[in-house]
N, C-alpha and C positions, 0 to 999 in steps of 0.2 A: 443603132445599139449604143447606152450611153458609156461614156470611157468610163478608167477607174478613178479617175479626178475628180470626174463629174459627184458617181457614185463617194466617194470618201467625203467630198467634200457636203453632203447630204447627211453622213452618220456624222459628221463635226456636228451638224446644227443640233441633232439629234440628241446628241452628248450633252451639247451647252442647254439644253431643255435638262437634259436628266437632272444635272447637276442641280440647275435653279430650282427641280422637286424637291428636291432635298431638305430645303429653307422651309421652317416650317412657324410662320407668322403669330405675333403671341396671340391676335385675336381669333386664332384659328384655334389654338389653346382655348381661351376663354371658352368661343363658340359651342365645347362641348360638355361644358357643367351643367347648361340648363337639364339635358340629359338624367342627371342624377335628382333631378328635383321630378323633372317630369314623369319617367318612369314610376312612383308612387301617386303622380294626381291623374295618370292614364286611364280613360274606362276600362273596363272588361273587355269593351267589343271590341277595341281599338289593340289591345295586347293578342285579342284571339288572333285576330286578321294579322299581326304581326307574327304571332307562332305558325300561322298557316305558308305566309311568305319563307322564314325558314325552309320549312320543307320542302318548298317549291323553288329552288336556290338548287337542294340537292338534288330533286327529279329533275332540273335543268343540268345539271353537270351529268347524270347517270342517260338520261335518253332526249333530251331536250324538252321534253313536256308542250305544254302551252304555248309555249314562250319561242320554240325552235320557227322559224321563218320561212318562210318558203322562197329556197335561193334561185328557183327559175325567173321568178320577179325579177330579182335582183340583178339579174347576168343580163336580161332585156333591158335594163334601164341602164344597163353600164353600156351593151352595145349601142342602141343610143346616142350617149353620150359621147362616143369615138370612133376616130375615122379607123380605126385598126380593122385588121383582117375579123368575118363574121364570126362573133364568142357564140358559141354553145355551151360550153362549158365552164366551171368554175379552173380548171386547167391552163384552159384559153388564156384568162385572166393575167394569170402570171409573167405571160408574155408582153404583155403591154406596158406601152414606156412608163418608167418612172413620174416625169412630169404629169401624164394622164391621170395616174395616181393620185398624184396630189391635186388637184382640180378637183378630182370627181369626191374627195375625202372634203376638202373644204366647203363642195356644193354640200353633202349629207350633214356636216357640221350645221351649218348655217340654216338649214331646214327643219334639224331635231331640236335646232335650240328655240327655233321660231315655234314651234309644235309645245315645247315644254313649258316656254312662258305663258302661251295660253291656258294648256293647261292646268298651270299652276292657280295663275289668275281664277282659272274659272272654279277648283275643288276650293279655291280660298275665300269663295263667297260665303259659306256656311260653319268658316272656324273650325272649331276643333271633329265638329261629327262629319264636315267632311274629308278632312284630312285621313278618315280611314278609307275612302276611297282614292286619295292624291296618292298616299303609297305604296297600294300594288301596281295604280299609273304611272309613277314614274320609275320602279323597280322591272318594268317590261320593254319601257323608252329606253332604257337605258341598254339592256340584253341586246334590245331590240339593234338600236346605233351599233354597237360593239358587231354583232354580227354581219351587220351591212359592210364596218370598216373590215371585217375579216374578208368579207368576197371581195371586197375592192381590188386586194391586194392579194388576191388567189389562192386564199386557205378556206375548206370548207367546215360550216359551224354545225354541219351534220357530224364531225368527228369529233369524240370525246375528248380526244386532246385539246381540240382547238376553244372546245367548252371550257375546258382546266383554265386555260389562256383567257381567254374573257374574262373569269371570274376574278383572275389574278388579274387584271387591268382594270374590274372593279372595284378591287381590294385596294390598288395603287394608289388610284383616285383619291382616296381617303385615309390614306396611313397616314403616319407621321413620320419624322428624321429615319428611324430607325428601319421603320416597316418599310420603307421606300426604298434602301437598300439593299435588303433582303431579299423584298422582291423582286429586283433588278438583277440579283444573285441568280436566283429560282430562275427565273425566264432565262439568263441569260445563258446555263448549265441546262435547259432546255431543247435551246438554240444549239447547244452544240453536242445535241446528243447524250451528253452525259448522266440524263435521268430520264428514267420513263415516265408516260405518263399518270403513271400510278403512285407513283413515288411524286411528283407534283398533285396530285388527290389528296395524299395521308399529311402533306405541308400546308394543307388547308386550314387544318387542325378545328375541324366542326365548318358548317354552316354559319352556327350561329355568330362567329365572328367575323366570319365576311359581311352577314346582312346589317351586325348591330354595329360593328366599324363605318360602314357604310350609311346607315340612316344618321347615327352621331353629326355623318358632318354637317347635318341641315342646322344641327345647333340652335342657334338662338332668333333661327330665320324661321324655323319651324315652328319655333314654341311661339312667336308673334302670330305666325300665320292660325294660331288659334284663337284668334280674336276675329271673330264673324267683321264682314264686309271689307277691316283692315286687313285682313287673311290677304285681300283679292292683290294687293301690291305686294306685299311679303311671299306669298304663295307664286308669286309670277319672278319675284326676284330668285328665290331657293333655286327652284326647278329649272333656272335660265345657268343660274352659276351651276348645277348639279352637274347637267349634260353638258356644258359647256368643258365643263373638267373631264367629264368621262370621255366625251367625244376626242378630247386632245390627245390623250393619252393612249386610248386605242390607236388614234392615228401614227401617233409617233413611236410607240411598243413595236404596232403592226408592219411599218414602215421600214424601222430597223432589219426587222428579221428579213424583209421581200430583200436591202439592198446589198448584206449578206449573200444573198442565195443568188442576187446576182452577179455580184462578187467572184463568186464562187464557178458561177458559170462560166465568167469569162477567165477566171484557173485554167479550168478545165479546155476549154477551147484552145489556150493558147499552148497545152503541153503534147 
């Protein structure tokens, strides 16, 4: 069982991550003006496919839709991976050391991000017409990670709450100074009970500002990756830094809250 030294000194690093979110680089600034040009030289088809993701953001937070995972997979490939007692369930999970955690978090990292550059590579051979297929691929990569890092760490992404929570580790990814606070706020008053999960739904404040927050920050990586065959390095670059953001973040969101609760256990234990 790890002490609480162990565990504190885990949410330290944790902290010294949050903070460096904070900082918010001016070309990351820049990065999302092309945006304002782009959206009037957009096709038709390419804005449909866009308003369709929308909605499929909200079906993913209301029932999981499409997108919801199959967490039996997921618990076999965790047992697998560690000598703990046999997981059956996403319950099990919680149990297992910390360090386990982080291993089998940095293995899924290092696998979605190899997945994503491909991917990116490959919708960026055809520029801007296929780039309407690169982003509902990588708007499900990314669900996708986020949910894996949630069974990791033994919350199941079958529960609406823990939907809310992803989207806001979506939304994270991509904020700025301000938004990154906030939403550190939200989870954090989460964490401790103090809001339901419904009341973290209505702080959403629309779909559309998680999704359009969220494609912005491909910025001026994207609007390259519309140039057919030059697509193929820009579109492998995007999708590499995409998930590689999303992946951290989930890790380290999700991570906080398991060392909390372990935290917390060992309160309880020792009263």
């Amino acid at each position: 069982m790890e002490t609480k030294e162990y565990l504190y000194s885990r949410i330290q690093e944790i902290e010294d991550w949050e903070k460096d979110q904070k900082g918010l680089w001016f070309w990351e600034k820049i990065g999302r003006l092309p945006f304002k040009v782009l959206d009037k030289l957009t096709p038709a088809f390419i804005q449909e496919k866009i308003g369709v993701l929308v909605s499929e953001i909200g079906n993913y937070i209301q029932t999981g839709g499409k997108y919801l995972i199959n967490e039996q997979a997921m618990i076999k490939k965790i047992q697998s991976s560690t000598k703990y007692e046999p997981i059956e369930s996403i319950e099990d999970i919680r149990n297992i050391p910390l360090e386990d955690m982080i291993i089998l978090s940095e293995n899924l990292q290092k696998e979605r991000v190899k997945f994503a550059t491909l991917q990116g590579a490959t919708t960026g051979i055809g520029g801007i017409f296929t780039l309407a297929i690169d982003i509902p691929l990588i708007l499900g990569t990314a669900l996708k990670t986020l949910q894996e890092i949630a069974i990791i760490h033994g919350y199941d992404p079958n529960d609406k709450q823990e939907r809310v929570f992803i989207v806001k580790c979506l939304q994270f990814a991509s904020a700025d100074i301000v938004g990154k606070e906030s939403i550190l706020n939200e989870l954090s008053a989460l964490h401790q009970n103090k809001q339901s999960s419904e009341n973290m739904l209505s702080q959403l404040k629309g779909w559309q500002e998680v999704f359009f927050t969220y494609r912005d920050q491909f910025g001026w990586k994207k609007l390259l990756q519309m140039v057919p065959i030059a697509g193929i390095i820009f579109g492998a670059f995007a999708n590499k830094g995409m998930i590689q953001d999303i992946a951290e973040t989930g890790t380290m969101l999700y991570r906080k809250r398991r060392i909390y609760e372990k935290l917390q256990d060992i309160k309880s234990d020792s009263v």
